[in-house]
GULORO-205218 format. One line per field, with one value per residue (C-alpha): residue number from 1; x, y, z. Coordinates in steps of 0.2 Angstrom, whole numbers, plus 5000, padded with zeros to 4 digits. Layout:
! GULORO-205218
resi <- [NUM | ...]
x <- [X | ...]
y <- [Y | ...]
z <- [Z | ...]
END
This chain:
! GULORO-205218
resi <- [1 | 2 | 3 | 4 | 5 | 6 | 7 | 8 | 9 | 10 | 11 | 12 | 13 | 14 | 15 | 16 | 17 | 18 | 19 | 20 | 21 | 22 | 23 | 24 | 25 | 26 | 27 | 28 | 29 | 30 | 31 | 32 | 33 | 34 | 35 | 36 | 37 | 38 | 39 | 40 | 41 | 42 | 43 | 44 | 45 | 46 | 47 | 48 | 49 | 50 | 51 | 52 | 53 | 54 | 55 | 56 | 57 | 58 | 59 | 60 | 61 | 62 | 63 | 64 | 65 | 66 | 67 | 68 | 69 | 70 | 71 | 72 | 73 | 74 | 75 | 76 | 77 | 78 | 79 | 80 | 81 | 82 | 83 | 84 | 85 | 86 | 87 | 88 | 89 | 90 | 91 | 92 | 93 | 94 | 95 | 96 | 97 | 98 | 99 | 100 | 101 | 102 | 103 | 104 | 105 | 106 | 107 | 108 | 109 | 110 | 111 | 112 | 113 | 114 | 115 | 116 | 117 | 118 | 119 | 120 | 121 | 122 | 123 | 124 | 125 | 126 | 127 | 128 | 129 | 130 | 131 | 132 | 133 | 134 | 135 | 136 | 137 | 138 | 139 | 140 | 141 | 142 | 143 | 144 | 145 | 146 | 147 | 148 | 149 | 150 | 151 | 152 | 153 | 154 | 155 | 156 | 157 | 158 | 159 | 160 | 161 | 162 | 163 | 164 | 165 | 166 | 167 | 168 | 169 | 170 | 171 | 172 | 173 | 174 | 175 | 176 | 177 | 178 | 179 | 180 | 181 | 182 | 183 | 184 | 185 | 186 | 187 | 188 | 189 | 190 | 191 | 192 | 193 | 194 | 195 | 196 | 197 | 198 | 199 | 200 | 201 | 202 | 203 | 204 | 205 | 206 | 207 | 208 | 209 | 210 | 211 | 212 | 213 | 214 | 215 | 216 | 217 | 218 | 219 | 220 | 221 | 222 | 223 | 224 | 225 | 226 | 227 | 228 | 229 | 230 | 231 | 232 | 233 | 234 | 235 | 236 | 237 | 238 | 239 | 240]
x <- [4948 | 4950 | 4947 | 4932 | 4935 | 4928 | 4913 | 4908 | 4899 | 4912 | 4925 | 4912 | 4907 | 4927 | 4931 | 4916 | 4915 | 4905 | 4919 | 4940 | 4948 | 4964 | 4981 | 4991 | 5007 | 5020 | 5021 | 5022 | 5019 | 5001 | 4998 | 4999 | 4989 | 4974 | 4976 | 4976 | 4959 | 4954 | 4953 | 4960 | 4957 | 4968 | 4973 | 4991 | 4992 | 5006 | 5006 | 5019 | 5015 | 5032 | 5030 | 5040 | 5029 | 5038 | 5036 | 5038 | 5021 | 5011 | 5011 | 5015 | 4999 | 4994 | 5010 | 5004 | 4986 | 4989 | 5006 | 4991 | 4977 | 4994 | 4995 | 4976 | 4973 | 4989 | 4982 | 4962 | 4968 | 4975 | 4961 | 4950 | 4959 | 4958 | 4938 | 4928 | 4919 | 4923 | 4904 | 4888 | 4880 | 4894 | 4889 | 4899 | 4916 | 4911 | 4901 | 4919 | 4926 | 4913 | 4916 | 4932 | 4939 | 4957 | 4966 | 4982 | 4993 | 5011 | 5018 | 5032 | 5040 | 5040 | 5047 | 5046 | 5039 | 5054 | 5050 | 5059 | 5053 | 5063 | 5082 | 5091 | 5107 | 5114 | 5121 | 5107 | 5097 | 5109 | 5110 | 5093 | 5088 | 5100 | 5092 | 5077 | 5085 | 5090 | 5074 | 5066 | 5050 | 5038 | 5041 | 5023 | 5021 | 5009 | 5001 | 4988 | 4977 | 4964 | 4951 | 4942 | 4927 | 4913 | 4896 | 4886 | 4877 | 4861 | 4858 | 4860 | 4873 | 4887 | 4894 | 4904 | 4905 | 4919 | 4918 | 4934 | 4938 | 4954 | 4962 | 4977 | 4980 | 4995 | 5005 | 5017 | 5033 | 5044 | 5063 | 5075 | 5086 | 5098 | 5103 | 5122 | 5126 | 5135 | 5119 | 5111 | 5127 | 5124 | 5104 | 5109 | 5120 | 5107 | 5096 | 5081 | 5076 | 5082 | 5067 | 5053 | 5050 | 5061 | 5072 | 5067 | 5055 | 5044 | 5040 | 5057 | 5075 | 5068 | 5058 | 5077 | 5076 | 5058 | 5052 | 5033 | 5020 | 5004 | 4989 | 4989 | 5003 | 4998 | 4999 | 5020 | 5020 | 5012 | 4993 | 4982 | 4969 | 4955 | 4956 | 4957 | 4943 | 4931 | 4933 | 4932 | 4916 | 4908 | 4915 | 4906 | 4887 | 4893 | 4888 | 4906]
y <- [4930 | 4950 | 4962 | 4974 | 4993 | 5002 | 5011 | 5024 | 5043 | 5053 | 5046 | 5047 | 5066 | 5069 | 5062 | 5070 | 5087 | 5092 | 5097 | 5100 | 5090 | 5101 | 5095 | 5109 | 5100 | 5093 | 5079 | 5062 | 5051 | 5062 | 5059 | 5040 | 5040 | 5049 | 5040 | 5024 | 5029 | 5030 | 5048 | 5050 | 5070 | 5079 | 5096 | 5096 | 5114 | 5119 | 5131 | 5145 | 5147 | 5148 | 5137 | 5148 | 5148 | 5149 | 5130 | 5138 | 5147 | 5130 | 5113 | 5100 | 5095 | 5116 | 5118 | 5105 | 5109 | 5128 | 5125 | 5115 | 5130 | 5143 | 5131 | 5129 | 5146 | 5153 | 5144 | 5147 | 5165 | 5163 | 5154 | 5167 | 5180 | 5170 | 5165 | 5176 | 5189 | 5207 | 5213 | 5205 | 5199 | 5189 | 5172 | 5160 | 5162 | 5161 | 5145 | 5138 | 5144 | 5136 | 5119 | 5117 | 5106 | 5108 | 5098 | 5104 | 5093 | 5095 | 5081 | 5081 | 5069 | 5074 | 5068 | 5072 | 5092 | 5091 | 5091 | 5087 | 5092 | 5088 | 5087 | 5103 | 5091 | 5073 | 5078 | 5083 | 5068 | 5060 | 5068 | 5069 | 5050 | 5045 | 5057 | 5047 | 5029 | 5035 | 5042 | 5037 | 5048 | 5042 | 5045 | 5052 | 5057 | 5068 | 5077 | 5091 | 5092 | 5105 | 5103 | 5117 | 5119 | 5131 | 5135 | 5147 | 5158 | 5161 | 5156 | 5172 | 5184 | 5170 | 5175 | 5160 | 5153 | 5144 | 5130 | 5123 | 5108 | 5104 | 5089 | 5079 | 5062 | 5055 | 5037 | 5031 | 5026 | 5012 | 5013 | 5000 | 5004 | 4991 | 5000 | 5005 | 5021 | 5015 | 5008 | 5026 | 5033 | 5021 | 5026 | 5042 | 5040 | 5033 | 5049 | 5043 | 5050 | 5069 | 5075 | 5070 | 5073 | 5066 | 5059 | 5042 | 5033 | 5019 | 5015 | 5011 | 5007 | 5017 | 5001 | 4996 | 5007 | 5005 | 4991 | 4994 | 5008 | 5010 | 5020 | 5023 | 5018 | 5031 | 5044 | 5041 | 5039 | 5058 | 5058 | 5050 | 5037 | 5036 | 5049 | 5061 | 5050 | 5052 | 5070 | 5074 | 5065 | 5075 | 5093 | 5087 | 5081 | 5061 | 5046 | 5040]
z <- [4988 | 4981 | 4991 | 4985 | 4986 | 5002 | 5000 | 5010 | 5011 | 5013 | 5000 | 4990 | 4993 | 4992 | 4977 | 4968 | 4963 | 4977 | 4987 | 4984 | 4996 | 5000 | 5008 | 5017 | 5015 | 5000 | 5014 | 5003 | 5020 | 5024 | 5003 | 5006 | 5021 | 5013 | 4998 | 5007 | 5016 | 4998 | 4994 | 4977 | 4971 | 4984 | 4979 | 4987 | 4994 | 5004 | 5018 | 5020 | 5038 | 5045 | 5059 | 5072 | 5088 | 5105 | 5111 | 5129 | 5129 | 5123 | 5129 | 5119 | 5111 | 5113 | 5099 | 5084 | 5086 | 5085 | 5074 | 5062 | 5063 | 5057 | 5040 | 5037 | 5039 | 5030 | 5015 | 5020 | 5018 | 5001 | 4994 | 5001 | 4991 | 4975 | 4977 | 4987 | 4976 | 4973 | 4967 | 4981 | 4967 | 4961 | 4970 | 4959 | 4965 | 4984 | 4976 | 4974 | 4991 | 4999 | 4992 | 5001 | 5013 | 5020 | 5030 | 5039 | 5051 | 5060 | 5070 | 5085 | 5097 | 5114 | 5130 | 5148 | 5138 | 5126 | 5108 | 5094 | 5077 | 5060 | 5062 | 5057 | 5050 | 5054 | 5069 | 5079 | 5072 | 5081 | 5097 | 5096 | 5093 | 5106 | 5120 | 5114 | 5116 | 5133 | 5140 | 5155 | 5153 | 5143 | 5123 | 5113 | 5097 | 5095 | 5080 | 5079 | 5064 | 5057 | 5047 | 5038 | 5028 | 5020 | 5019 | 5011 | 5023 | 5009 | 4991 | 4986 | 4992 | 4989 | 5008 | 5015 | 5033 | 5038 | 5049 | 5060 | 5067 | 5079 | 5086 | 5092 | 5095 | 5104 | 5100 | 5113 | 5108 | 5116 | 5110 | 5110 | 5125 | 5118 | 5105 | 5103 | 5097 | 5080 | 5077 | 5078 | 5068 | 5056 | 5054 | 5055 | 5040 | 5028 | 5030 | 5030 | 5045 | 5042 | 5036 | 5048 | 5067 | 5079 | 5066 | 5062 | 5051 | 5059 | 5044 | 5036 | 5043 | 5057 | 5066 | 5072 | 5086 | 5091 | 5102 | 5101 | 5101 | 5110 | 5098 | 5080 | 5072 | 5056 | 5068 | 5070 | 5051 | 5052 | 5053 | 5062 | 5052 | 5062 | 5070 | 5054 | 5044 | 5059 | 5062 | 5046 | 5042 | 5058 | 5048 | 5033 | 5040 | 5037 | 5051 | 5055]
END
């Protein structure tokens, strides 16, 4: 039996000229997931927010969220400067800026209110996955996402309003407390895991030193799926 293609409003309004669908991020495991939720006109977008805020002022799920809100509206900002009109009467450009819809995320692993973001080398993946393997607290991945869109305020001035939405879902994380550190030194020597939060993909060699996850298991790849689908049919007007 084939499979037939998932129909629903807001694919539909995404992948239609309607809106420009806008990812903050060069990220190709949030690209997967959106396309895999069946939006296939993503406008890849990255944010040059520099992602430096003092973790000690924010708990862990305060950090991603406003971590997220510091890429959408880095690149809000710059959109804004390229579309919104210079003349009141020139409504086609803020026509454009209305039509957007950005999506910014940022993921972490946390335990007992440590977090641990991307590796800086191979060494403090390692140190980093076995603090992890060793943990009695509870492990979380968590991973704050913002959504933004516009409106026009009036059909004829071209003014914009924006609208913002903000959210973070957490996935627990069981490790394999079994695992010796060679077998960490090995992972760690493959380098898949340099790049991306906490230093391992679940979704590649990674699953050696996970047991078993409680939540969305998208959310520990880097963005939550339904979640994220939900949320951003409530920005957009669409019945989840």
């Amino acid at each position: 039996m084939s499979i037939e293609k998932f129909e629903h409003p807001l694919i539909k309004l995404l992948n239609s000229n309607e809106k420009c669908f806008i990812l903050c991020s060069t990220s190709p495991r949030r690209i997967e997931i959106l396309k895999n939720m069946g939006f296939n006109r993503i406008v890849i977008k990255p944010s040059e927010f520099p992602e430096d805020l003092d973790k000690s002022l924010f708990t862990p799920q305060e950090y991603v969220e406003n971590t997220a809100e510091g890429k959408a509206l880095n690149v809000y900002e710059s959109l804004k400067k390229e579309y919104e009109p210079t003349k009141e009467d020139d409504a086609k450009e803020a026509n454009e800026f209305s039509k957007i819809c950005l999506l910014a995320a940022d993921t972490v692993i946390e335990t007992n209110g440590k977090i641990f973001e991307k590796p800086k080398d191979i060494e403090d993946q390692y140190n980093s996955l076995r603090q992890l393997r060793d943990s009695r607290a509870k492990i979380n991945c968590i991973t704050g996402v913002v959504i933004i869109t516009n409106e026009l305020k009036d059909d004829n001035g071209g003014i914009t309003k924006m609208n913002k939405l903000k959210f973070s879902v957490i996935t627990e994380i069981e490790f394999n407390g079994n695992c010796s550190d060679e077998l960490i030194r090995n992972y760690c020597n493959c380098k898949e895991g340099l790049k991306v939060a906490g230093g391992f993909k679940i979704q590649g060699y990674g699953s050696i030193l996970i047991n078993k996850i409680n939540g969305d298991y998208h959310n520990v790849v880097g963005l939550p799926f339904t979640k994220t689908f939900e949320n951003l049919c409530k920005i957009n007007n669409i019945n989840f």
